[in-house]
GUDREN-98728 format. One record per atom (N, C-alpha, C, O): x, y, z; atom name. Coordinates in steps of 0.1 Angstrom, whole numbers, plus 5000, padded with zeros to 4 digits. Atoms other than C-alpha are relative to their C-alpha. Example, Ala and Ser with C-alpha at 12.3 -4.5 7.8 and 13.67 -1.06 7.14 Angstrom:
+------+------+------+------+
!    X !    Y !    Z ! site !
+------+------+------+------+
! 5009 ! 4988 ! 5000 !    N !
! 5123 ! 4955 ! 5078 !   CA !
! 5009 ! 5012 ! 5000 !    C !
! 5019 ! 5012 ! 5007 !    O !
! 4991 ! 4989 ! 5000 !    N !
! 5137 ! 4989 ! 5071 !   CA !
! 4992 ! 5011 ! 5008 !    C !
! 4997 ! 5022 ! 5009 !    O !
+------+------+------+------+
//
This chain:
+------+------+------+------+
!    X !    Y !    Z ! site !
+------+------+------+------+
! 4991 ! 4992 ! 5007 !    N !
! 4835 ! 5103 ! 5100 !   CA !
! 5011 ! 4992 ! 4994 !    C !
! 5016 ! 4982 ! 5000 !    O !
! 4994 ! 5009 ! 5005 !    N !
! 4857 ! 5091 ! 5076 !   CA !
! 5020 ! 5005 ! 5006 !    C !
! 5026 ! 5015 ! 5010 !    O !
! 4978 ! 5001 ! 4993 !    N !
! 4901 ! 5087 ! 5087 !   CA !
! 5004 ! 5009 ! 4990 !    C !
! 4996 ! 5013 ! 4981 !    O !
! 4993 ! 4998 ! 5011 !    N !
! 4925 ! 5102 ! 5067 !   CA !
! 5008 ! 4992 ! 4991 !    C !
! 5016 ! 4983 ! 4995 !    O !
! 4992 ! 5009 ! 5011 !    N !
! 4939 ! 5087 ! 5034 !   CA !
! 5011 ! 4996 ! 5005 !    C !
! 5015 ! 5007 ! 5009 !    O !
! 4990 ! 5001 ! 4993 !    N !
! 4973 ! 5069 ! 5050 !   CA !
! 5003 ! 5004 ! 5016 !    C !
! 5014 ! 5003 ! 5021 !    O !
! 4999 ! 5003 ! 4987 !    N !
! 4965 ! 5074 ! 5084 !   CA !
! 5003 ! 4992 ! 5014 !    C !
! 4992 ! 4987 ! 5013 !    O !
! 5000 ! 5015 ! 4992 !    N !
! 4971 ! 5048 ! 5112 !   CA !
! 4985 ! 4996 ! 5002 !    C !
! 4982 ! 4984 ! 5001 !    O !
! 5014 ! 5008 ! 4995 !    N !
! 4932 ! 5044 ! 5120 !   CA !
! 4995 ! 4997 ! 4982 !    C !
! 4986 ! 4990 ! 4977 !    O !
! 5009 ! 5006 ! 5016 !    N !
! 4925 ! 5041 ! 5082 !   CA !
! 5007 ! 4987 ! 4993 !    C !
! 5002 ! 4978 ! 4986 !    O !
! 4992 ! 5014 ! 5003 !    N !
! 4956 ! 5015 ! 5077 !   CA !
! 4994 ! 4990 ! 5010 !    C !
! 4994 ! 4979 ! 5006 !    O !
! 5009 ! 5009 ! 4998 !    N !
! 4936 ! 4999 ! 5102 !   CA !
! 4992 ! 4998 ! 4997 !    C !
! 4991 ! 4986 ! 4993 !    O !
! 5013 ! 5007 ! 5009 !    N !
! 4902 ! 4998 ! 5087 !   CA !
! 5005 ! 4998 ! 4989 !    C !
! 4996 ! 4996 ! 4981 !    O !
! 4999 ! 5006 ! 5018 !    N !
! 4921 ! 4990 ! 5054 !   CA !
! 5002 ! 4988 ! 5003 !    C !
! 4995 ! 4980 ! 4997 !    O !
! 4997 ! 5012 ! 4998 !    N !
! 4937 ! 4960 ! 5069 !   CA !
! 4986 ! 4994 ! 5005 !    C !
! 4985 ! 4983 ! 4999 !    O !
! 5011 ! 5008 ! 4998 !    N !
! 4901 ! 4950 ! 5086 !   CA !
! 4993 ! 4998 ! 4987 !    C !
! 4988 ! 4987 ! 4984 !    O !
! 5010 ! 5006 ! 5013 !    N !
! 4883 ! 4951 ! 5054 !   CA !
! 5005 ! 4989 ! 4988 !    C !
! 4999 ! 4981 ! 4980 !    O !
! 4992 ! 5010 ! 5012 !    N !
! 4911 ! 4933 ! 5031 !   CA !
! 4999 ! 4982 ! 5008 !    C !
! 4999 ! 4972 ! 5001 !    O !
! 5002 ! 5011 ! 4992 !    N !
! 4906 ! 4905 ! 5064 !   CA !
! 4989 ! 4996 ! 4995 !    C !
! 4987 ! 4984 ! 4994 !    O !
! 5017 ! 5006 ! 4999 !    N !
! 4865 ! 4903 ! 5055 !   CA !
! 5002 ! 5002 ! 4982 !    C !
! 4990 ! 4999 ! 4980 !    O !
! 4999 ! 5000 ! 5010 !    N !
! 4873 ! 4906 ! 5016 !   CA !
! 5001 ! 4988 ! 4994 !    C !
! 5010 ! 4980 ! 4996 !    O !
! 4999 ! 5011 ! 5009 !    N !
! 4861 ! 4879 ! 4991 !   CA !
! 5009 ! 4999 ! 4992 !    C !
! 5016 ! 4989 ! 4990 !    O !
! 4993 ! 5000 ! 5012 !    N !
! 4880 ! 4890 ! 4965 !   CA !
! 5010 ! 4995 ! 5004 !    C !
! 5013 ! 4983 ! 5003 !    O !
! 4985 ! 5004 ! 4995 !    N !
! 4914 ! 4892 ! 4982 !   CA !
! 5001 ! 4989 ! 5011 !    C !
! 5010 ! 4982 ! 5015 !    O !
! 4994 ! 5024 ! 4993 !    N !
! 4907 ! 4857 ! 5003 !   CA !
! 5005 ! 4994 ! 4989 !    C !
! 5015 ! 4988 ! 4989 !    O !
! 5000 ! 5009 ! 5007 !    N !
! 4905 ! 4844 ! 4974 !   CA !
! 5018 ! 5000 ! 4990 !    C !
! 5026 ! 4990 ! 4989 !    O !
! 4989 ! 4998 ! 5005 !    N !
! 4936 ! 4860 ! 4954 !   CA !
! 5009 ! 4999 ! 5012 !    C !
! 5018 ! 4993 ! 5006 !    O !
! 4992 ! 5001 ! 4988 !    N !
! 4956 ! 4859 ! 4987 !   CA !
! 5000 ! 4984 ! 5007 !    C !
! 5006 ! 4982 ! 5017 !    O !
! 5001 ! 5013 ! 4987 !    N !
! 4950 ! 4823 ! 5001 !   CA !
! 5012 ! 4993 ! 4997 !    C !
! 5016 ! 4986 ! 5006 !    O !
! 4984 ! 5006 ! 5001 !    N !
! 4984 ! 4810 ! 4988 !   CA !
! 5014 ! 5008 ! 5000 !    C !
! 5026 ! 5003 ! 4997 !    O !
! 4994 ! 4994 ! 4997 !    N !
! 5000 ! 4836 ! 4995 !   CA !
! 5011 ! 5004 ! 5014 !    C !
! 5005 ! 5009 ! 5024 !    O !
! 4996 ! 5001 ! 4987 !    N !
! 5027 ! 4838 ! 5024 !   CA !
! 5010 ! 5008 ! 4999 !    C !
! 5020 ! 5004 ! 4996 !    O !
! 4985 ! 4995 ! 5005 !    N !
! 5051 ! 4866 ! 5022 !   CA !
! 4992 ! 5018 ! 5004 !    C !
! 4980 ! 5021 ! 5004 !    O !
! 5011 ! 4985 ! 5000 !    N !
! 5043 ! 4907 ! 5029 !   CA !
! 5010 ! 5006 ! 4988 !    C !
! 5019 ! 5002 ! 4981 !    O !
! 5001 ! 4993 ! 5013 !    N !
! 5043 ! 4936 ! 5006 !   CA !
! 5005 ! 5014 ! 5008 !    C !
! 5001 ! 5018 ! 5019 !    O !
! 5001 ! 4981 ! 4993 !    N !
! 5054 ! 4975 ! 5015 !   CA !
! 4998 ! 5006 ! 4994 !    C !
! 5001 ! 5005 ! 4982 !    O !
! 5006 ! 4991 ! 5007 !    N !
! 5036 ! 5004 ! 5006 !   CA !
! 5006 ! 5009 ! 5007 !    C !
! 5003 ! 5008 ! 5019 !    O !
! 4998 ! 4993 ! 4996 !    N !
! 5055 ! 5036 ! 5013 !   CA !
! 4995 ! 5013 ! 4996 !    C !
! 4994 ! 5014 ! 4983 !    O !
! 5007 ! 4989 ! 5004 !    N !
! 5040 ! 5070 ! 5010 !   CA !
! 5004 ! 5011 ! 5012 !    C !
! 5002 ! 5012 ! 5025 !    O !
! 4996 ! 4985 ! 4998 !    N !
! 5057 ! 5108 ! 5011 !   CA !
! 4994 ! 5006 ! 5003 !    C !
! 4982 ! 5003 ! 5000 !    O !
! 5009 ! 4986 ! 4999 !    N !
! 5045 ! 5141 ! 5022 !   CA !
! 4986 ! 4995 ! 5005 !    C !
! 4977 ! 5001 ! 5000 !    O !
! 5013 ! 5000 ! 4990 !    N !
! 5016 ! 5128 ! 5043 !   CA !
! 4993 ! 5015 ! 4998 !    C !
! 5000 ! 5024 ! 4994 !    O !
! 4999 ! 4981 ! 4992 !    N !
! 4994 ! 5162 ! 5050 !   CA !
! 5002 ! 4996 ! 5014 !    C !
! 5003 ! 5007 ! 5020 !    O !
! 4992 ! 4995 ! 4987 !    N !
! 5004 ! 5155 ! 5084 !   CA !
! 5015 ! 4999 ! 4999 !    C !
! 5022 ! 4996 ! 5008 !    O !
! 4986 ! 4996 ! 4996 !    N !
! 5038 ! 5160 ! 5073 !   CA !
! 5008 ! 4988 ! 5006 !    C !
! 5016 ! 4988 ! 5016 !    O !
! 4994 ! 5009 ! 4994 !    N !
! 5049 ! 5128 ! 5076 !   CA !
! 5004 ! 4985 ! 4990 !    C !
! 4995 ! 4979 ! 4985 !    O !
! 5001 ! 5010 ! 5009 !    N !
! 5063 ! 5099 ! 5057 !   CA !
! 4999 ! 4985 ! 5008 !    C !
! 5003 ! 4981 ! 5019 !    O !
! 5011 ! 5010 ! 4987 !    N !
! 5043 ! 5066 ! 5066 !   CA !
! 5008 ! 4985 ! 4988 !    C !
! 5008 ! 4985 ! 4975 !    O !
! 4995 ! 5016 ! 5008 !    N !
! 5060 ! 5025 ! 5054 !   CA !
! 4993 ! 4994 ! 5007 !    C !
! 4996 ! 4994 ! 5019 !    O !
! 5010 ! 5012 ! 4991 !    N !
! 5030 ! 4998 ! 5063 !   CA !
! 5006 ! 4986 ! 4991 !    C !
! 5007 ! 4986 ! 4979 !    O !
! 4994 ! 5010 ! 5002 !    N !
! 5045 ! 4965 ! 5059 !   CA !
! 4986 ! 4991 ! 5002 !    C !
! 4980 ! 4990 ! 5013 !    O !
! 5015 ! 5007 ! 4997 !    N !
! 5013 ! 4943 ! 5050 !   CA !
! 5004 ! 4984 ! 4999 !    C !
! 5006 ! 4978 ! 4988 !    O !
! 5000 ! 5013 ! 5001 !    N !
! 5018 ! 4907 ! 5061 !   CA !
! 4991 ! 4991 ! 4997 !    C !
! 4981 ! 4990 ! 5005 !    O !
! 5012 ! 5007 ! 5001 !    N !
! 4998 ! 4881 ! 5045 !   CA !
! 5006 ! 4987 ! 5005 !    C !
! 5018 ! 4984 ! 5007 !    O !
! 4996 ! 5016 ! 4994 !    N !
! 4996 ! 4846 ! 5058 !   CA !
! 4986 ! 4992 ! 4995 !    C !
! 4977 ! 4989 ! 5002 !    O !
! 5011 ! 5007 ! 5004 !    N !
! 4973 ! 4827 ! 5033 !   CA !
! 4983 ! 5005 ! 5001 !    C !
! 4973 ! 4998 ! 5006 !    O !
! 5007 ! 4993 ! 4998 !    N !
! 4949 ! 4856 ! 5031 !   CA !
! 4995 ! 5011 ! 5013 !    C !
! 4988 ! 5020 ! 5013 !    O !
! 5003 ! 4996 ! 4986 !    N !
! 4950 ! 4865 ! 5070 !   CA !
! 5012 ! 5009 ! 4997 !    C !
! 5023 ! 5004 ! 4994 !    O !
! 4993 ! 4989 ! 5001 !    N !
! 4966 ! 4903 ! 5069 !   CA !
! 5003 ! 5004 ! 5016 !    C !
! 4996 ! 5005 ! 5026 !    O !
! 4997 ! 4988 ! 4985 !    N !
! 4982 ! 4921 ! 5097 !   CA !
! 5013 ! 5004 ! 4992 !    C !
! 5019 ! 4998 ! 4984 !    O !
! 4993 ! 4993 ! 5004 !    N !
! 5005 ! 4950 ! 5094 !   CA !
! 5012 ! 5006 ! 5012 !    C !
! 5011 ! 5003 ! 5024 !    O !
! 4991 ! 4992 ! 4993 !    N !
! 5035 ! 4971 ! 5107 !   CA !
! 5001 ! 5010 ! 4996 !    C !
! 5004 ! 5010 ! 4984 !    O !
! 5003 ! 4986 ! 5005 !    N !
! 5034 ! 5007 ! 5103 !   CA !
! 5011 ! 5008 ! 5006 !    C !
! 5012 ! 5007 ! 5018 !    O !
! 4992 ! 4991 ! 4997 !    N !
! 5062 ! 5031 ! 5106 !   CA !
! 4997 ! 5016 ! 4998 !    C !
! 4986 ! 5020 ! 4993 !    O !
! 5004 ! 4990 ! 5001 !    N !
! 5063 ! 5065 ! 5106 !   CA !
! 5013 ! 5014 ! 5002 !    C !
! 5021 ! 5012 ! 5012 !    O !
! 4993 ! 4987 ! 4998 !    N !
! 5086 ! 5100 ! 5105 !   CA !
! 4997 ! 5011 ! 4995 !    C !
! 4991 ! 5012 ! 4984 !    O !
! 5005 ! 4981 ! 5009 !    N !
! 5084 ! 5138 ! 5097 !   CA !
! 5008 ! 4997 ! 4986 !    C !
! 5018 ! 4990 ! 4986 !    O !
! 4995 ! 4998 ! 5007 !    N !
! 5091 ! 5143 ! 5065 !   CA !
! 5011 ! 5010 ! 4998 !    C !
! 5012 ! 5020 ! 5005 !    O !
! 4996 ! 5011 ! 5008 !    N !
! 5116 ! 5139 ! 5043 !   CA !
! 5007 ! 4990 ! 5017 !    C !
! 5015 ! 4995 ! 5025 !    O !
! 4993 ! 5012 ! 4993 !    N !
! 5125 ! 5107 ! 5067 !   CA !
! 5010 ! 4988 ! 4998 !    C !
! 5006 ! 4976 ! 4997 !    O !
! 4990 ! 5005 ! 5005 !    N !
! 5158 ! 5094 ! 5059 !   CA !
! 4999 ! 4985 ! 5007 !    C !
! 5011 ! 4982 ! 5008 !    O !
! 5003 ! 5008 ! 4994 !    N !
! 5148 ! 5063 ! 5077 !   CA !
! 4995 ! 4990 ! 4995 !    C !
! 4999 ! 4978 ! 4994 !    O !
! 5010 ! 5004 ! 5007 !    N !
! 5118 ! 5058 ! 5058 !   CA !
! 5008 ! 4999 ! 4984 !    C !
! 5010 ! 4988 ! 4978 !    O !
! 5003 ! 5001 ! 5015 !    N !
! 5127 ! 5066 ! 5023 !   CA !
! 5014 ! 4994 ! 4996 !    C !
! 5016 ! 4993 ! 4984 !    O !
! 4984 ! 5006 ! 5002 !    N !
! 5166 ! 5051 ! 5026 !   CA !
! 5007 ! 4990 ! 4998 !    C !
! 5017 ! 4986 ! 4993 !    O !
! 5003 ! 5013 ! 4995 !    N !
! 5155 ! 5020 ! 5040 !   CA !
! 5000 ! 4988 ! 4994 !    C !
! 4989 ! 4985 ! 4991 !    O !
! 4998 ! 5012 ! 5011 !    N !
! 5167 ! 4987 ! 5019 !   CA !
! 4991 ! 4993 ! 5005 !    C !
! 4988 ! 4993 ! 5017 !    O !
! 5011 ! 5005 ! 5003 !    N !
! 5139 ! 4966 ! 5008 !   CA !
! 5003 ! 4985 ! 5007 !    C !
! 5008 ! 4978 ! 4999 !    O !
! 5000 ! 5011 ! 4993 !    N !
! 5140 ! 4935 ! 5030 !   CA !
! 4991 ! 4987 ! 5010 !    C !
! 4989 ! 4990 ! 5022 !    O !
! 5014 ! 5005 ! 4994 !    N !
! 5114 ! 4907 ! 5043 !   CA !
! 4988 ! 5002 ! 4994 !    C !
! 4976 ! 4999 ! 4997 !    O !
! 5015 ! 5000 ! 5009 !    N !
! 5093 ! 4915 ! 5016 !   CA !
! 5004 ! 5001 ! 4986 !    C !
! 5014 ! 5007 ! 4981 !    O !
! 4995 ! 5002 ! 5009 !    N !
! 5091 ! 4906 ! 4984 !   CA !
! 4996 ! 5010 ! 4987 !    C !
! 5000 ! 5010 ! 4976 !    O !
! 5002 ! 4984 ! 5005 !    N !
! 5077 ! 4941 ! 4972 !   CA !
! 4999 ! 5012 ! 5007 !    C !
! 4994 ! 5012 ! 5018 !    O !
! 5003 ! 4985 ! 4997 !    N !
! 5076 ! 4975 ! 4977 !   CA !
! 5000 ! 5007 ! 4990 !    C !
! 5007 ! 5007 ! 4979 !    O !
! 5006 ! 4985 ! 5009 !    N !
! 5060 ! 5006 ! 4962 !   CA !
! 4998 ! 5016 ! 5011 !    C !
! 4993 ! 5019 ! 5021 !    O !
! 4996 ! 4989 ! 4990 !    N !
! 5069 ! 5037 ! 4973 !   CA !
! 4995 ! 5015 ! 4989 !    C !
! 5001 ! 5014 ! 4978 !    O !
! 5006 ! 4989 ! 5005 !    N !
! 5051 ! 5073 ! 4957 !   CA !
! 4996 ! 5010 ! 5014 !    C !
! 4993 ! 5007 ! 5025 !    O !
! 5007 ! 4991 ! 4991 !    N !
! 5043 ! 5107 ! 4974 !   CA !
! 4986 ! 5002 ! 4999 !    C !
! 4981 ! 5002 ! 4988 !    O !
! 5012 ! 4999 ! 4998 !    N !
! 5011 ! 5113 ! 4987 !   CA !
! 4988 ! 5001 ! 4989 !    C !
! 4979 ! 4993 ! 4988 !    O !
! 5008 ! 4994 ! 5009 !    N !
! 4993 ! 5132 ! 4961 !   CA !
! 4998 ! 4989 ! 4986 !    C !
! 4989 ! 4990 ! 4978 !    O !
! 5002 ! 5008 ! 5014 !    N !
! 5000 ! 5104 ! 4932 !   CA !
! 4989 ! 4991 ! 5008 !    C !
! 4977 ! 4991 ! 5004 !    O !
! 5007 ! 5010 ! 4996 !    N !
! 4986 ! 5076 ! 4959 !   CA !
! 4983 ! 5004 ! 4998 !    C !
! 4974 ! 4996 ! 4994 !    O !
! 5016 ! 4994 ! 5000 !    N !
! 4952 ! 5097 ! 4960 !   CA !
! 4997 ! 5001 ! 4987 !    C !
! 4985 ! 5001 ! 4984 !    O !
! 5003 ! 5000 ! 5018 !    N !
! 4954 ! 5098 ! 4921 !   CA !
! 4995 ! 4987 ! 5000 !    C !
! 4983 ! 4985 ! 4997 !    O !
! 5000 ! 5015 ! 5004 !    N !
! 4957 ! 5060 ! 4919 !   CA !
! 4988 ! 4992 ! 5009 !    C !
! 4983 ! 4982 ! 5005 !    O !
! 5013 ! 5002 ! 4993 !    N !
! 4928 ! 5057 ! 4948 !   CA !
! 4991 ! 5002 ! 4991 !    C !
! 4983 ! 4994 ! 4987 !    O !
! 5014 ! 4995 ! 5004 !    N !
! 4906 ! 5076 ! 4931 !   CA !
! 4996 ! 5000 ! 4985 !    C !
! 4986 ! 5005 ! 4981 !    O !
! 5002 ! 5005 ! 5010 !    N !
! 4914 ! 5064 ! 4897 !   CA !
! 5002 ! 5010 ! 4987 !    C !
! 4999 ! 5008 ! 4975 !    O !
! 4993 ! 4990 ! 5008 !    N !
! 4927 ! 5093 ! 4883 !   CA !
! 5010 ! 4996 ! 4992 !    C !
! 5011 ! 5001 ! 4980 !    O !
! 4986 ! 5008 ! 5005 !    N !
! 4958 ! 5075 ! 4873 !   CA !
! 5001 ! 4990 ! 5000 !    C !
! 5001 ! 4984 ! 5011 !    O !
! 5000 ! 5012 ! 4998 !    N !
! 4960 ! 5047 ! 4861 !   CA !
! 5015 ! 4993 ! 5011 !    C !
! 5023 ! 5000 ! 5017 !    O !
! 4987 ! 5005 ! 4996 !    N !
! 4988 ! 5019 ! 4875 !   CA !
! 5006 ! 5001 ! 4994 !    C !
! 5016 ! 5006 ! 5000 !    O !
! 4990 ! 5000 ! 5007 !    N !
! 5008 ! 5016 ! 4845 !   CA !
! 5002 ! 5013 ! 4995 !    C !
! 5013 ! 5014 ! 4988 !    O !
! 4989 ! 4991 ! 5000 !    N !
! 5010 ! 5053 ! 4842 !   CA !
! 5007 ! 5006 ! 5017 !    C !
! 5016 ! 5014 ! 5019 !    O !
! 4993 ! 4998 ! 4986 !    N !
! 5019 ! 5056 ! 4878 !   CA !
! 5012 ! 4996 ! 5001 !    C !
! 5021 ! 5001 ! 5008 !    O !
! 4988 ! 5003 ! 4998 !    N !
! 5044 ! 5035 ! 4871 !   CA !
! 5013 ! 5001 ! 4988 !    C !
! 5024 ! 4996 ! 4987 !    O !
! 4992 ! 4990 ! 5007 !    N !
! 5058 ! 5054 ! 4844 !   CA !
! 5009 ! 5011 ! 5005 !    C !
! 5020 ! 5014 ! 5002 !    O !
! 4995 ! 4986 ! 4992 !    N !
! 5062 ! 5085 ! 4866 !   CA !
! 5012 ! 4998 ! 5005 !    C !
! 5014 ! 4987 ! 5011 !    O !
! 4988 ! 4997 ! 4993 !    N !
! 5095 ! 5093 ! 4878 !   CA !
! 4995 ! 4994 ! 5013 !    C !
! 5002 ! 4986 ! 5020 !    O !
! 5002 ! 5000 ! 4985 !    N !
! 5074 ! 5093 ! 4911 !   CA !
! 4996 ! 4987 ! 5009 !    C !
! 4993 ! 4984 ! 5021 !    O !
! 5004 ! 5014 ! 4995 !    N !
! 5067 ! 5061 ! 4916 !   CA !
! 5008 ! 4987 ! 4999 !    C !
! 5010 ! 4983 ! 4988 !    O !
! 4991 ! 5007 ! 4999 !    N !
! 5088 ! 5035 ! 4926 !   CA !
! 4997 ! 4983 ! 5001 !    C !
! 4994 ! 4979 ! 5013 !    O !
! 5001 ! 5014 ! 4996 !    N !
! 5083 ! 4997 ! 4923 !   CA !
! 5012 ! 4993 ! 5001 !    C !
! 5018 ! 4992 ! 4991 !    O !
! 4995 ! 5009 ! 5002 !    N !
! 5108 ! 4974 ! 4938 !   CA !
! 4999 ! 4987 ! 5007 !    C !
! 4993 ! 4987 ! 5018 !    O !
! 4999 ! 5014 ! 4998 !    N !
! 5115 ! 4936 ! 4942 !   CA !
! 5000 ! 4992 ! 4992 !    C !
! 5007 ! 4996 ! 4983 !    O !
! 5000 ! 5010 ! 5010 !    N !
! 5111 ! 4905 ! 4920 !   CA !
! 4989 ! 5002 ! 4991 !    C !
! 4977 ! 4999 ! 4993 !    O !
! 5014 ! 4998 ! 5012 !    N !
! 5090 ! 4915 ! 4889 !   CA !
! 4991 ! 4988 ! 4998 !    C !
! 4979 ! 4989 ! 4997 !    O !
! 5005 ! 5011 ! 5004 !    N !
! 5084 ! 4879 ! 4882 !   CA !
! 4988 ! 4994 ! 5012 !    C !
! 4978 ! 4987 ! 5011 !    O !
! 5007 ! 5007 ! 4990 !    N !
! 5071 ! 4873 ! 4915 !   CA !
! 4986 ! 5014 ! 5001 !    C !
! 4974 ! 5012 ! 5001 !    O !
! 5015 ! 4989 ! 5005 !    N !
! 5049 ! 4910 ! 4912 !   CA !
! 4994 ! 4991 ! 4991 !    C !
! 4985 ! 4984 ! 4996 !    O !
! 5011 ! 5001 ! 5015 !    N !
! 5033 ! 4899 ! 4879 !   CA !
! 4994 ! 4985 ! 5007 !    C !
! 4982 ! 4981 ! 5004 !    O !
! 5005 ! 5014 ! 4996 !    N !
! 5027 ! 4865 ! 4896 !   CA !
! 4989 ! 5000 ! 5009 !    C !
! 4979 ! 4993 ! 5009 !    O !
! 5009 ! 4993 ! 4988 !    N !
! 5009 ! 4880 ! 4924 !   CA !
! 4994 ! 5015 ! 4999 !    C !
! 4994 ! 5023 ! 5008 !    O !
! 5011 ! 4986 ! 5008 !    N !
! 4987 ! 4910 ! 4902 !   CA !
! 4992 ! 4999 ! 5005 !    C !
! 4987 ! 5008 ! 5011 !    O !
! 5014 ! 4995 ! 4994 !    N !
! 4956 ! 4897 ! 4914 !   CA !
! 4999 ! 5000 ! 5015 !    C !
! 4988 ! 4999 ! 5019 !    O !
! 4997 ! 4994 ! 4991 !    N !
! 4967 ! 4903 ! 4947 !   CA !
! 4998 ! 5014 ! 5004 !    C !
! 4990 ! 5019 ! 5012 !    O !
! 5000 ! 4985 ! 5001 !    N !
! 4975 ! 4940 ! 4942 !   CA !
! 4989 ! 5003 ! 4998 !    C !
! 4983 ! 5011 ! 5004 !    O !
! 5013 ! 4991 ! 5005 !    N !
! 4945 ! 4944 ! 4921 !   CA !
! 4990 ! 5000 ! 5014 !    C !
! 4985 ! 5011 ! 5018 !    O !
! 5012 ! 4997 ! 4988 !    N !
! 4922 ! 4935 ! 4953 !   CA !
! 5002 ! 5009 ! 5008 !    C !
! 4993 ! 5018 ! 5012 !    O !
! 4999 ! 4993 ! 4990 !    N !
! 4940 ! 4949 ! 4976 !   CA !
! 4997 ! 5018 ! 4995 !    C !
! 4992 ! 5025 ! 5003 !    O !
! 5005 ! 4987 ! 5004 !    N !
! 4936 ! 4984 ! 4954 !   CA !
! 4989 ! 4998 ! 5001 !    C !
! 4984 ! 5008 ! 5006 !    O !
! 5019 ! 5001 ! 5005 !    N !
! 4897 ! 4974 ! 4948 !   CA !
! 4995 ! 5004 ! 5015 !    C !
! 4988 ! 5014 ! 5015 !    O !
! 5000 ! 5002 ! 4986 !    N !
! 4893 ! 4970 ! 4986 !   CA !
! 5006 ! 5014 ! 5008 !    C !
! 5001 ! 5015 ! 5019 !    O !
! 5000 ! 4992 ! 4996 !    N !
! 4910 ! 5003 ! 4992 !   CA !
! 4997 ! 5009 ! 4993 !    C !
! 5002 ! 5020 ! 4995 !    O !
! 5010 ! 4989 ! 5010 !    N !
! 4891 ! 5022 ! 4966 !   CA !
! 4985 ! 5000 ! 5008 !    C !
! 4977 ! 5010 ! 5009 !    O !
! 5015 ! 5002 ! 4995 !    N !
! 4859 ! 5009 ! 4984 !   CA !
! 5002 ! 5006 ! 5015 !    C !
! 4992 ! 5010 ! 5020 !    O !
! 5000 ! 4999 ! 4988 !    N !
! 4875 ! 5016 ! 5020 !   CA !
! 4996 ! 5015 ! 5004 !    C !
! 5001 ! 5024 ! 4997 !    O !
! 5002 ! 4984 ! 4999 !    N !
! 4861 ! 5051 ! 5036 !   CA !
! 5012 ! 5007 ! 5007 !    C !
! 5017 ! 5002 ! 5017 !    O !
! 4993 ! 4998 ! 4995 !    N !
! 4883 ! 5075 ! 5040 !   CA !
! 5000 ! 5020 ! 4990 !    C !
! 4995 ! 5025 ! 4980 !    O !
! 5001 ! 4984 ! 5005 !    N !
! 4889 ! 5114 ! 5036 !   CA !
! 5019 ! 5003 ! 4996 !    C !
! 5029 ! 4998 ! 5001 !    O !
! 4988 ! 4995 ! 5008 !    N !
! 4918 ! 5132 ! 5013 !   CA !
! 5008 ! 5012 ! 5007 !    C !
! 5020 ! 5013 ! 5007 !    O !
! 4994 ! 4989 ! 4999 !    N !
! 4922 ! 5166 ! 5029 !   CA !
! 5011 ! 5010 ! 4991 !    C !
! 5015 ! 5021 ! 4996 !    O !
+------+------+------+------+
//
């Protein structure tokens, strides 16, 4: 059975598969620095920030968690990482499932990218895997 989209057991099979990933060894191996992905309105009602540490392709994460809205979560200055993207639930499942693109995602009011652009744009084929890699990972929408 597949996890749910942003769940803790699916942020782990996301992080195991991005570990066995050609693509993202390969865009990731000089890479040393993590990334945050936060995501609103869970359907459990919950807002989830996984702090994905890379270390020259080798990923492990930290995962937070509170009911929504979580002033904790969504308040939380950007630090230790040299990105974050932060959207509620329902866009992330758009942008999974390719309904939306990124660059209108990141049009939307709802979507938030911050940190060093220069260093984003530097590290794209990064992102791109790690979406490719969680487009392919199984997991259920509810």
């Amino acid at each position: 059975m597949s996890e749910l989209f942003w769940s803790e057991p699916y942020n782990e099979r996301y992080v195991d598969a991005l570990n066995r990933d050609d693509r993202f060894q390969k865009a990731a191996k000089k890479l040393d620095d993590a990334v945050v992905f936060r995501c609103f309105d869970t359907p459990e009602g919950k807002d989830v920030s996984v702090t994905y540490r890379i270390e020259k392709g080798a990923v492990s994460m930290e995962r937070r968690e509170g009911p929504s809205p979580s002033p904790a979560i969504r308040e939380e200055p950007l630090e230790g990482a040299f990105a974050r993207s932060s959207a509620p639930y329902d866009l992330w499942v758009k942008l999974d499932k390719g309904e939306v693109s990124v660059a209108r995602a990141i049009a939307s009011p709802d979507y938030r990218v911050e940190g060093s652009k220069l260093k984003i744009m530097r590290h794209m084929a990064v992102f791109q895997a790690m979406a490719a890699v969680g487009a392919d990972t199984p997991k259920r929408y509810d």
